[in-house]
GUDRENTOR-477606 format. One record per residue (C-alpha): residue number from 0; residue in three letters; x, y, z. Coordinates in steps of 0.5 Angstrom, whole numbers. Layout:
+-----+--------+-------+-------+-------+
| num | residu |     x |     y |     z |
+-----+--------+-------+-------+-------+
| NUM |    ALA |     X |     Y |     Z |
...
+-----+--------+-------+-------+-------+
//
This chain:
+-----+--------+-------+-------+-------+
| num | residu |     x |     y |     z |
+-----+--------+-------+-------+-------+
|   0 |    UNK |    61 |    87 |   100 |
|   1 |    UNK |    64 |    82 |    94 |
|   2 |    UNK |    61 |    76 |    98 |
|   3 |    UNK |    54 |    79 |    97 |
|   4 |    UNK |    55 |    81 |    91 |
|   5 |    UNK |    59 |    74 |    88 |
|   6 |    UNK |    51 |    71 |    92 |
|   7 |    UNK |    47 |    76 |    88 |
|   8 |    UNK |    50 |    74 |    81 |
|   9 |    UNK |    50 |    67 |    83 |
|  10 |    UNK |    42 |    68 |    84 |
|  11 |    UNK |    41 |    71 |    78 |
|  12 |    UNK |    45 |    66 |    73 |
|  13 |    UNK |    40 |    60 |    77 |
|  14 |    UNK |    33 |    64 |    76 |
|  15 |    UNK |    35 |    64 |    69 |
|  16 |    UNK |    38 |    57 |    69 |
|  17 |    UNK |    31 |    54 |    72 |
|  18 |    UNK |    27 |    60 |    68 |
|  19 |    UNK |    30 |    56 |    61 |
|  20 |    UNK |    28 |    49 |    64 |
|  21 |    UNK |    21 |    51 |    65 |
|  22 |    UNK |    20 |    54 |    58 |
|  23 |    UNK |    24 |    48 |    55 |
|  24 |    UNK |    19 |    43 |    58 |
|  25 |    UNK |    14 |    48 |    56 |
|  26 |    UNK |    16 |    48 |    49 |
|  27 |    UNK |    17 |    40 |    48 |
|  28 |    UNK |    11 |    38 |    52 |
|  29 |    UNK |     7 |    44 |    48 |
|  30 |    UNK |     2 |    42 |    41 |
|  31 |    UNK |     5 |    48 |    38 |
|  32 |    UNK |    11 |    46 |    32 |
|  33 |    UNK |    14 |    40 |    29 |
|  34 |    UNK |    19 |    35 |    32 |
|  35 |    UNK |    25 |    38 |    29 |
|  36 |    UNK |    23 |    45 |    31 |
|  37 |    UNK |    23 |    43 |    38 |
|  38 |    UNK |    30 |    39 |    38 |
|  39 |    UNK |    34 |    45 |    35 |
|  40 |    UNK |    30 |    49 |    41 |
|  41 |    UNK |    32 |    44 |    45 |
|  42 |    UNK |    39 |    44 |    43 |
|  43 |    UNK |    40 |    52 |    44 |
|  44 |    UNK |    37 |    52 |    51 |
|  45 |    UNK |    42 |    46 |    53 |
|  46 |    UNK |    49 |    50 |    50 |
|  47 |    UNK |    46 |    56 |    54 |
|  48 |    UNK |    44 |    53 |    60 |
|  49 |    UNK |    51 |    48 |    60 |
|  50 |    UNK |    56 |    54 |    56 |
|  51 |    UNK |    57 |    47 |    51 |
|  52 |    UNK |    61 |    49 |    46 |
|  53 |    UNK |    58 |    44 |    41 |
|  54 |    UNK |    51 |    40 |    42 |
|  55 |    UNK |    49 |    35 |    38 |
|  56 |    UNK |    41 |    30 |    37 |
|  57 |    UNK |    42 |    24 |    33 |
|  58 |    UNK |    35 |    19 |    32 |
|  59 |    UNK |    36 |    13 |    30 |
|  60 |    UNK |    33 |    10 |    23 |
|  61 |    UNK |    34 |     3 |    21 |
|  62 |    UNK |    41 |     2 |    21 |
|  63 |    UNK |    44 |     8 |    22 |
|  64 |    UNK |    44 |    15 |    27 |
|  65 |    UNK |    42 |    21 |    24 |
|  66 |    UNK |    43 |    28 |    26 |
|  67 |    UNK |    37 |    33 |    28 |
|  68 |    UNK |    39 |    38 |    31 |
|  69 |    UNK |    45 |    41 |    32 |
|  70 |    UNK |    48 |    47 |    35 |
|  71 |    UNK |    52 |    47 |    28 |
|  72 |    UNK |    48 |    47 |    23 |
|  73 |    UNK |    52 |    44 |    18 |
|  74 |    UNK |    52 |    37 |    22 |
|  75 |    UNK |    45 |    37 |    21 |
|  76 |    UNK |    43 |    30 |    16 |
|  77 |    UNK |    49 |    27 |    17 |
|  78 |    UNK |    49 |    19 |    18 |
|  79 |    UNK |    54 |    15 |    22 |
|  80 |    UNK |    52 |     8 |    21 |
|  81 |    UNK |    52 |     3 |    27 |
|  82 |    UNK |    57 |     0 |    25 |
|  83 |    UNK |    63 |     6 |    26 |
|  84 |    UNK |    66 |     6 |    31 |
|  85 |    UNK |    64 |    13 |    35 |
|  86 |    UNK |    62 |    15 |    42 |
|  87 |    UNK |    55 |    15 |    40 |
|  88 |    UNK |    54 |     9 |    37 |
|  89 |    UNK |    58 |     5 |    43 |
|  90 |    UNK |    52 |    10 |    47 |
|  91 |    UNK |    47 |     6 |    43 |
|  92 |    UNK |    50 |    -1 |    43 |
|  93 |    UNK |    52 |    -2 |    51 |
|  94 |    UNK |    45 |     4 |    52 |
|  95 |    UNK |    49 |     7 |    57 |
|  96 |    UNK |    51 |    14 |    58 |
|  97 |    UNK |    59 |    17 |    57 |
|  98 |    UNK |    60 |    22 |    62 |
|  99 |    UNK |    69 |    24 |    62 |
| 100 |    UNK |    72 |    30 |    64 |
| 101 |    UNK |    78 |    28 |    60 |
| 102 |    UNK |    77 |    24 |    54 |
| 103 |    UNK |    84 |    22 |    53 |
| 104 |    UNK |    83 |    18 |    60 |
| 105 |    UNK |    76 |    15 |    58 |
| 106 |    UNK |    78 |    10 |    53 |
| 107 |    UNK |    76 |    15 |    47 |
| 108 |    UNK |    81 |    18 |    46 |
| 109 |    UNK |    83 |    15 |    40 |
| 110 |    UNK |    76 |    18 |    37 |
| 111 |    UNK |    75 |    24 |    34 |
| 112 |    UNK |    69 |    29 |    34 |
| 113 |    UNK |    64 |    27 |    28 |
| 114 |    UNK |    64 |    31 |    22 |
| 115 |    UNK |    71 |    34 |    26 |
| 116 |    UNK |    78 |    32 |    25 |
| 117 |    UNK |    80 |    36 |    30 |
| 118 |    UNK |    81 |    33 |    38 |
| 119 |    UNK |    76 |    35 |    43 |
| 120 |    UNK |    78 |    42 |    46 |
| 121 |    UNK |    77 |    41 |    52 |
| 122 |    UNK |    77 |    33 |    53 |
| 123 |    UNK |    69 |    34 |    57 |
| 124 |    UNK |    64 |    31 |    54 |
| 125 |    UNK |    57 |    28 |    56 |
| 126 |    UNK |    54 |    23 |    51 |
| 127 |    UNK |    46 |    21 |    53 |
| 128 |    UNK |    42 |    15 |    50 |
| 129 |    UNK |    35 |    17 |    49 |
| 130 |    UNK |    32 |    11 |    52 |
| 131 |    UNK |    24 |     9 |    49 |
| 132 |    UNK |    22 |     4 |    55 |
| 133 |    UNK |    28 |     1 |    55 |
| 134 |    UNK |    29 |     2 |    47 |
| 135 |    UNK |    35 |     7 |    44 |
| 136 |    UNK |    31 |    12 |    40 |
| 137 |    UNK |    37 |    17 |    39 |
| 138 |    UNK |    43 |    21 |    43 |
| 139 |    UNK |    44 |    27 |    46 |
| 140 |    UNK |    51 |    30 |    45 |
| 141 |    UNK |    54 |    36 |    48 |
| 142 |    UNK |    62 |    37 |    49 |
| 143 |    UNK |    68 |    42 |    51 |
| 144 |    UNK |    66 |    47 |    56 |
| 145 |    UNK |    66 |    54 |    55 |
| 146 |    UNK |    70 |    57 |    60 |
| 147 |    UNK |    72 |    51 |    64 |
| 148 |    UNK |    76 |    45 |    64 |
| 149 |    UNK |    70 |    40 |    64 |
| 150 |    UNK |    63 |    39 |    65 |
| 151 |    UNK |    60 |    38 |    72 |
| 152 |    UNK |    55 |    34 |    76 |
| 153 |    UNK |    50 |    39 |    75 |
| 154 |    UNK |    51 |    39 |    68 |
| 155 |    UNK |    50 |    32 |    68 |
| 156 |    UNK |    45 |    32 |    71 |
| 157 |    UNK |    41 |    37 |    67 |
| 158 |    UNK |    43 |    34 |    61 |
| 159 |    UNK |    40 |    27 |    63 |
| 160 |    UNK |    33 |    30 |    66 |
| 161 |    UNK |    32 |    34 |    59 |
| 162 |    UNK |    34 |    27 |    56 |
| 163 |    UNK |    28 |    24 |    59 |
| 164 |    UNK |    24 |    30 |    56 |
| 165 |    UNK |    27 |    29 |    49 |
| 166 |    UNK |    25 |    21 |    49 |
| 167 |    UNK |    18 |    22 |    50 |
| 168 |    UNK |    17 |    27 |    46 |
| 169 |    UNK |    21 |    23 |    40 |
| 170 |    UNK |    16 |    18 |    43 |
| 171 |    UNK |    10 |    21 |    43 |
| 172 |    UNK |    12 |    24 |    35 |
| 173 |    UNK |    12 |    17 |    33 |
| 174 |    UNK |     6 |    15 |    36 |
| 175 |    UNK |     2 |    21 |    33 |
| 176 |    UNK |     6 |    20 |    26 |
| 177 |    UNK |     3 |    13 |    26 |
| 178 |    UNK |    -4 |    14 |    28 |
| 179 |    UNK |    -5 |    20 |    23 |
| 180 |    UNK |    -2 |    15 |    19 |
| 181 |    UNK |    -8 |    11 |    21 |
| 182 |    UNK |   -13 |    15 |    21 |
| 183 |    UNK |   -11 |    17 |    13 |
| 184 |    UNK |   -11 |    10 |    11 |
| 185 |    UNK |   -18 |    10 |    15 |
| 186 |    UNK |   -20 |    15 |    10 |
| 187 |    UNK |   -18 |    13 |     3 |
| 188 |    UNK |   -21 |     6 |     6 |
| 189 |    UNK |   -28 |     9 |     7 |
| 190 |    UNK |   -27 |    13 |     0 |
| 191 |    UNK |   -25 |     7 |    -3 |
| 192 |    UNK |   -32 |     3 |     0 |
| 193 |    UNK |   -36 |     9 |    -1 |
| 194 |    UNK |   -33 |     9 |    -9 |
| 195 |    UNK |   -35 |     2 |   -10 |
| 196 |    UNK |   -42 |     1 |    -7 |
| 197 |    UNK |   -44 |     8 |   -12 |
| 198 |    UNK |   -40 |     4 |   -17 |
| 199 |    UNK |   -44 |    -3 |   -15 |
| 200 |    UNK |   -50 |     1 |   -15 |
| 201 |    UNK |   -50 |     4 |   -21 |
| 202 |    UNK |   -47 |    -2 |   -25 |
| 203 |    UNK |   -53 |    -6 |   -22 |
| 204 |    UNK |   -59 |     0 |   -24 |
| 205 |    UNK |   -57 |     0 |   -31 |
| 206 |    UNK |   -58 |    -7 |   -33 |
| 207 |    UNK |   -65 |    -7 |   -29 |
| 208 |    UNK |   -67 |     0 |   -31 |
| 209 |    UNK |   -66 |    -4 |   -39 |
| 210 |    UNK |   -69 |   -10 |   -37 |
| 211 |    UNK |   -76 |    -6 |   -34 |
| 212 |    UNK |   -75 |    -2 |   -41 |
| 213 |    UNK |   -76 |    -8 |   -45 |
| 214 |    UNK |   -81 |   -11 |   -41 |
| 215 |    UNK |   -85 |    -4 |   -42 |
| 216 |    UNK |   -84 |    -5 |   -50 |
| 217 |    UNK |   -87 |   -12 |   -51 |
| 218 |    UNK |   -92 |   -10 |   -46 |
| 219 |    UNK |   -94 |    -5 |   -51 |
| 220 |    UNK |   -99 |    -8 |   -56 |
| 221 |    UNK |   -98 |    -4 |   -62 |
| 222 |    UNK |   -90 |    -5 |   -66 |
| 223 |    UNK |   -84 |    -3 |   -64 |
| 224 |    UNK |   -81 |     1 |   -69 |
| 225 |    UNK |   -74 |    -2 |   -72 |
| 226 |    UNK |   -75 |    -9 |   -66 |
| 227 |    UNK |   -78 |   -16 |   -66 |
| 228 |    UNK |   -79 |   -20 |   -61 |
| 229 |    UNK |   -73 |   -24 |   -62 |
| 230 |    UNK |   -69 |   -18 |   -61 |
| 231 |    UNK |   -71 |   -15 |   -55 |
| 232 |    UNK |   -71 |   -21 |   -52 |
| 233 |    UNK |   -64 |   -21 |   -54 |
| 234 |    UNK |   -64 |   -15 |   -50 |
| 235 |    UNK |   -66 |   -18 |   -44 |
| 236 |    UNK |   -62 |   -24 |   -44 |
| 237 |    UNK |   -55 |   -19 |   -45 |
| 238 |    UNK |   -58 |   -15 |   -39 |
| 239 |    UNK |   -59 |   -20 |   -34 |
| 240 |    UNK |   -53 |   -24 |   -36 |
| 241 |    UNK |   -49 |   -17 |   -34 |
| 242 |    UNK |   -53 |   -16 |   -28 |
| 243 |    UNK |   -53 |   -24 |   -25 |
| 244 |    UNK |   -45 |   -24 |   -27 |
| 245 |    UNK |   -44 |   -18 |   -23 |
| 246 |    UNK |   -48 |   -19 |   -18 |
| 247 |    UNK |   -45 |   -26 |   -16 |
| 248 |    UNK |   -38 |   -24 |   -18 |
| 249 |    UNK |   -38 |   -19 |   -12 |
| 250 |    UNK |   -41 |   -23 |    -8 |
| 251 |    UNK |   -36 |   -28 |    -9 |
| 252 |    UNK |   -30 |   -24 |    -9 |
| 253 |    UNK |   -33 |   -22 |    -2 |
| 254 |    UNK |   -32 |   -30 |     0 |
| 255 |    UNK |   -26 |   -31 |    -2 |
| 256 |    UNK |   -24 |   -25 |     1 |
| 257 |    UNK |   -26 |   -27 |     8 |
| 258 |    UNK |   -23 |   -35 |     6 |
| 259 |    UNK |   -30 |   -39 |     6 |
| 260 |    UNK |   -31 |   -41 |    -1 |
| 261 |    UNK |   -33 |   -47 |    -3 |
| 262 |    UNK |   -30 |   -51 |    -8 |
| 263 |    UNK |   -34 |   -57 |   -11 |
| 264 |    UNK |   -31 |   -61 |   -15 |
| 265 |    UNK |   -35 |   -67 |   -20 |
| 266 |    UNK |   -33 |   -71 |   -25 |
| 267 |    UNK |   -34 |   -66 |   -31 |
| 268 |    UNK |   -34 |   -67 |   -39 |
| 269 |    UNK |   -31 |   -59 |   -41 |
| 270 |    UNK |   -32 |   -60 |   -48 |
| 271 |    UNK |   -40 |   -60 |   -46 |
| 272 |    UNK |   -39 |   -55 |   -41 |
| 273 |    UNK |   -37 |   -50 |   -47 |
| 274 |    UNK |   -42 |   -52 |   -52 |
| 275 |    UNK |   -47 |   -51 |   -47 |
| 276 |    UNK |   -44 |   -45 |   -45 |
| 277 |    UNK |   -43 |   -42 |   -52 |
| 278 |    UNK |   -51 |   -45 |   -53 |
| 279 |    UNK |   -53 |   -39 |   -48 |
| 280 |    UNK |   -49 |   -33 |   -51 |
| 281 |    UNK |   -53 |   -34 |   -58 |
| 282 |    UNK |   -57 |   -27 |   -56 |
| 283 |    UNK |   -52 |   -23 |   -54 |
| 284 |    UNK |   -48 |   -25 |   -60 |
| 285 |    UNK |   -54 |   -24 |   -64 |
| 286 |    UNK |   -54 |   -16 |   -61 |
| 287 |    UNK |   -47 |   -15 |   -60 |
| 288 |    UNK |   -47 |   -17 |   -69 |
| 289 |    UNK |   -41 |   -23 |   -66 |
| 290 |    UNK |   -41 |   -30 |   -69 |
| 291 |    UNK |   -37 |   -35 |   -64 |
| 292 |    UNK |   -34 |   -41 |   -66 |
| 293 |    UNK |   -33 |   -47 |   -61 |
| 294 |    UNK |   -27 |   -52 |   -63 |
| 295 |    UNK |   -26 |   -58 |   -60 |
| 296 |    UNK |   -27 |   -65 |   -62 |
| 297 |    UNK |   -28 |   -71 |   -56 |
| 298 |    UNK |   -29 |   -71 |   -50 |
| 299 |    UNK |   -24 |   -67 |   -43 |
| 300 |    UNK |   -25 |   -70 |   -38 |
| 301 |    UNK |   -24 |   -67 |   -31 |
| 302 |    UNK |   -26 |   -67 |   -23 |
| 303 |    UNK |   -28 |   -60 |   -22 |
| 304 |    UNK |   -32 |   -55 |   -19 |
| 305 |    UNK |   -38 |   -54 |   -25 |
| 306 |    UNK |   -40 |   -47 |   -23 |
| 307 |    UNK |   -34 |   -44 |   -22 |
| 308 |    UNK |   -31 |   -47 |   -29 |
| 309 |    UNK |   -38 |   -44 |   -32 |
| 310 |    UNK |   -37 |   -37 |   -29 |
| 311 |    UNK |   -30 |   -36 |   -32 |
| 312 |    UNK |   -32 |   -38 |   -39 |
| 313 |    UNK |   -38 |   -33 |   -38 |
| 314 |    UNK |   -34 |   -28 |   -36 |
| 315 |    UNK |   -28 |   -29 |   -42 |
| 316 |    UNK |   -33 |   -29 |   -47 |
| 317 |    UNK |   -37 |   -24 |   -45 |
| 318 |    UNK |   -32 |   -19 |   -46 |
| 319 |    UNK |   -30 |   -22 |   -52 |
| 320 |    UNK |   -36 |   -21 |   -55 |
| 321 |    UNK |   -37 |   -14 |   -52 |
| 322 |    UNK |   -30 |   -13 |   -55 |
| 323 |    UNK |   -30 |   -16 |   -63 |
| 324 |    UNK |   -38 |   -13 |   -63 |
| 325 |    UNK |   -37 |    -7 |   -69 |
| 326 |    UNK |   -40 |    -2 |   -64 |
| 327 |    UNK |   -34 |    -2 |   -61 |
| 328 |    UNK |   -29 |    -3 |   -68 |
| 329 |    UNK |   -29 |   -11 |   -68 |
| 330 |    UNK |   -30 |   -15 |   -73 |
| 331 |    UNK |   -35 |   -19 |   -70 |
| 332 |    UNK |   -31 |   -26 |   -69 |
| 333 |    UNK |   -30 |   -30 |   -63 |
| 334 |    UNK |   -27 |   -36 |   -62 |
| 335 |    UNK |   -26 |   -41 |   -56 |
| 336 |    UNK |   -22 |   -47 |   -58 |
| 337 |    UNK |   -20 |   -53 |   -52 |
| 338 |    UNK |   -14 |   -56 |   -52 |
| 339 |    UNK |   -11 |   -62 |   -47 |
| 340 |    UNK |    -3 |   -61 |   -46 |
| 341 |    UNK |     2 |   -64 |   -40 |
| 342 |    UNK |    -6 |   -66 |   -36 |
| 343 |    UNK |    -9 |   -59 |   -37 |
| 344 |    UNK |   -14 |   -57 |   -40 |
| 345 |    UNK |   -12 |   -50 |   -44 |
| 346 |    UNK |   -18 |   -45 |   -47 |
| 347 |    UNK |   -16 |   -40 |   -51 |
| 348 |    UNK |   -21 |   -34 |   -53 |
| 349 |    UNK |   -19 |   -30 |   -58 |
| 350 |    UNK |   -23 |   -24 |   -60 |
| 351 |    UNK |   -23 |   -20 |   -66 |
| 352 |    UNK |   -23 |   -13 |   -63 |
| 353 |    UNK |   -18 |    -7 |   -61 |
| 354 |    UNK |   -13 |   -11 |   -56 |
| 355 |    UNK |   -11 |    -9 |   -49 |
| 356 |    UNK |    -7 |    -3 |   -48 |
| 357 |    UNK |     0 |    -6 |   -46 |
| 358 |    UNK |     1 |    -1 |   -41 |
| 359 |    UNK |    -3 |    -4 |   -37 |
| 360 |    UNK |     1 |   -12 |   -37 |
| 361 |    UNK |    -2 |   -16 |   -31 |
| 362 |    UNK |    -6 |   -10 |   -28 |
| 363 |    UNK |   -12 |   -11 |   -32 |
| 364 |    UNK |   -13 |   -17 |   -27 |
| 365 |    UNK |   -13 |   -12 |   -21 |
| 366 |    UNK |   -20 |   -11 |   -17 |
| 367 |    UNK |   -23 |    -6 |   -21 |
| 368 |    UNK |   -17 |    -5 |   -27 |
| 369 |    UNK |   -20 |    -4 |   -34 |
| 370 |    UNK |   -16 |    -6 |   -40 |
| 371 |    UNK |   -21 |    -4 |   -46 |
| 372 |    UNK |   -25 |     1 |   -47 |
| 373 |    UNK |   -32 |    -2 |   -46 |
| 374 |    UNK |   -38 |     1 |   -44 |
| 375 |    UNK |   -40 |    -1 |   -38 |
| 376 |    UNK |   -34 |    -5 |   -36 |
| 377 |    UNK |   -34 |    -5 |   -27 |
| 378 |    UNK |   -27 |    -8 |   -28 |
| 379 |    UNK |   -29 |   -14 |   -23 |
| 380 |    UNK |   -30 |   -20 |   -29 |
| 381 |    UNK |   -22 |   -21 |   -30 |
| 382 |    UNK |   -20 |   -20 |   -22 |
| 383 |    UNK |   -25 |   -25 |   -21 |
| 384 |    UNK |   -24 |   -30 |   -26 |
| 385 |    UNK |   -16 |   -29 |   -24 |
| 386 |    UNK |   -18 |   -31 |   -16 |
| 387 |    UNK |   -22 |   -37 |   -19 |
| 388 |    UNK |   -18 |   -41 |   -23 |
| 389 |    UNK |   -13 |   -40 |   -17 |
| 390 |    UNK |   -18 |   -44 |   -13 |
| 391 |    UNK |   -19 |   -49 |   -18 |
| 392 |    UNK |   -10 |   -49 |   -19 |
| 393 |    UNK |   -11 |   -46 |   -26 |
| 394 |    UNK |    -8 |   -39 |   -28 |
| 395 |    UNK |   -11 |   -34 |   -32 |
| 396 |    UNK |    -7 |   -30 |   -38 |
| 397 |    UNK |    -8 |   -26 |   -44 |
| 398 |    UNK |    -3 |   -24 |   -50 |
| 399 |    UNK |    -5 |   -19 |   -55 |
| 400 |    UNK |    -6 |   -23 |   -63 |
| 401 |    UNK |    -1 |   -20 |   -67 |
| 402 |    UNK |    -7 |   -19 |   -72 |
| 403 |    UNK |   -10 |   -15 |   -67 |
| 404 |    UNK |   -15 |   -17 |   -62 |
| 405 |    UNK |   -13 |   -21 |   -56 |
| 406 |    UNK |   -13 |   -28 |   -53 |
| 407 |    UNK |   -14 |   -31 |   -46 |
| 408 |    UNK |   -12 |   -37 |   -43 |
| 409 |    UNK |   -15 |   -41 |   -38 |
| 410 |    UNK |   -11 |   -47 |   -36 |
| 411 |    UNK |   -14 |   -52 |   -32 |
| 412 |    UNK |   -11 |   -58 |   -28 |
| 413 |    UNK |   -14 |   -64 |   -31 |
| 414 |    UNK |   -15 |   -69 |   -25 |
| 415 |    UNK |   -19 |   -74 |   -28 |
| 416 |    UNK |   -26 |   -77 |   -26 |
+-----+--------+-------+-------+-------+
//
């Protein structure tokens, strides 16, 4: 009757043995809860379904194990670096697992239980690595027997076959952590494209919109109210200058992005090209109400690619005369001045307006970054001017005047031609 009984009881505990591991493959394998949720559930069913009396999950990270999960819930967090000397980092440097029914016969009995000073119990332990295709991700810990004298060989067993589950799940959160990832990055990037074209676009319309503007009024046969001829010419010159500098900058940001932009180098006098450069701005000085000053005497000549070299100063002086126009509280003063030094050549614009926010330091030359508050700024002209002279083995700089307004310094190398 006993026997039958004893039979009974051993039928019933291995049900509910098999029960727990069809609900924990479950919960692991399921899309409902975290990963660090699933490892405590995994934790408690394994101390219930081996009688541990303390069982342990440790993640790698970087250089160290961390506790995730723990049937203490004070060792959760904890961190053993990889350099100790304890029984889970030398599971994870051989990748093999410890088994022992007396720890003070295994090797490790010198090695007390982390975050315990205490010896083991019962000298049993079962330490696991979870392995990642052949990769060591973290370690199953369970150790000191409720009820008996060791683990047994279906604890082992059992412990290994919820270790493999484990490791997958690791695996399968890191693969998921990572494409979410992925996919947010995706986002933000499709943000960022689809800010840039309505900014391209609306920077490009408003020039436009201002040139077909002008036309409309000298088309008109009576007078213009307030406006001469020559003005409005001004006009149309400081639109389409703005709309050609943006229109080639971006497209020239694009190939220098993709790594195919031409550099033509020819024998060039840049002395010349300034005061041809200046000679163009004339209309948008005279709308901006800004003089502009050349110093230089003589002749500096380089090898260089011209349209480059012509680009950057475009873009310096421009911003200038937008910046020391009264409108925006300048004082209507730029002056560009050259200066040959240690086989550069060095231009220096100053402007006579407000100066560079010194919060922003060198972001001012970042994609999209402005430095002043200028209407109708796009915050491409200094990036490009920066990645330009790159190009040409120059540099582009700025400090602000201690009279106010700033200066840009475009040095580049003279090779002569």
């Amino acid at each position: 009757m006993s026997d039958s009984t004893g039979s009974h009881e051993d039928l019933v505990r291995e049900n509910q043995r098999l029960k727990s591991l069809v609900e924990l493959s479950a919960h692991l394998a399921g899309a409902q809860g975290g990963l660090g949720e699933k490892l405590q559930n995994c934790v408690e069913v394994l101390a219930g379904l081996t009688n541990a009396e303390k069982v342990s999950l440790l993640l790698l990270e970087g250089d160290a194990l961390v506790v995730k999960a723990a049937s203490n819930s004070g060792l959760i967090g904890m961190r053993t670096s990889l350099e100790e000397h304890t029984i889970s980092t030398d599971v994870v440097k051989r990748k093999a697992p410890v088994y022992t029914k007396a720890v003070e016969d295994s090797g490790y009995h010198e090695v007390s239980r982390q975050g315990d000073v205490s010896s083991y119990r019962t000298g049993s332990l079962i330490s696991l690595p979870l392995m990642v295709k052949d990769q060591v991700v973290g370690v199953l810990n369970l150790s000191d027997k409720q009820g008996a004298s060791y683990f047994d060989e279906t604890d082992l067993e059992m412990a290994q076959g919820i270790a493999g589950q484990v490791a997958d799940q690791v695996n399968f959160s890191a693969l998921h952590s990572r494409l979410n990832k992925a996919f947010l990055d995706l986002e933000a990037s499709q943000r960022a494209k689809d800010d840039l074209m309505y900014m391209v676009f609306h920077d490009m319309k408003a020039p436009i919109t201002g040139v077909k503007e002008i036309l409309n009024l000298m088309a008109d046969p009576a007078p213009v109210s307030g406006l001469e001829s020559g003005q409005l010419l001004d006009l149309a010159q400081s639109d389409l200058e703005l709309l050609w500098r943006r229109i080639s900058n971006l497209l020239d940001i694009s190939r220098m992005d993709g790594g195919d932009m031409p550099v033509n180098p020819v024998p060039l006098d840049l002395a010349a090209l300034a005061k041809e450069t200046v000679g163009r701005l004339m209309g948008i000085c005279r709308l901006n109400q800004v003089g502009i000053e050349f110093d230089f005497q003589g002749q500096a000549n380089a090898r260089i690619d011209e349209d480059l070299v012509e680009r950057i100063l475009v873009n310096l002086l421009v911003n200038a005369i937008r910046a020391s126009s009264p409108e925006q509280g300048g004082e209507g003063r730029v002056k560009l001045s050259l200066d040959l030094k240690d086989g550069n050549a060095v231009f220096l614009t100053a402007d006579s307006g407000q100066g560079v926010d010194p919060a922003l330091g060198d972001e001012i030359f970042e994609r999209f970054a402005q430095g002043r508050h200028s209407k109708g700024s796009s915050g491409i002209g200094l990036y490009f001017c920066q990645r330009a002279a790159g190009l040409l083995g120059g540099e582009v700089s700025y400090q602000n005047a201690g009279t106010g307004g700033a200066v840009f310094k475009l040095r580049l190398p003279l090779a002569e031609g």
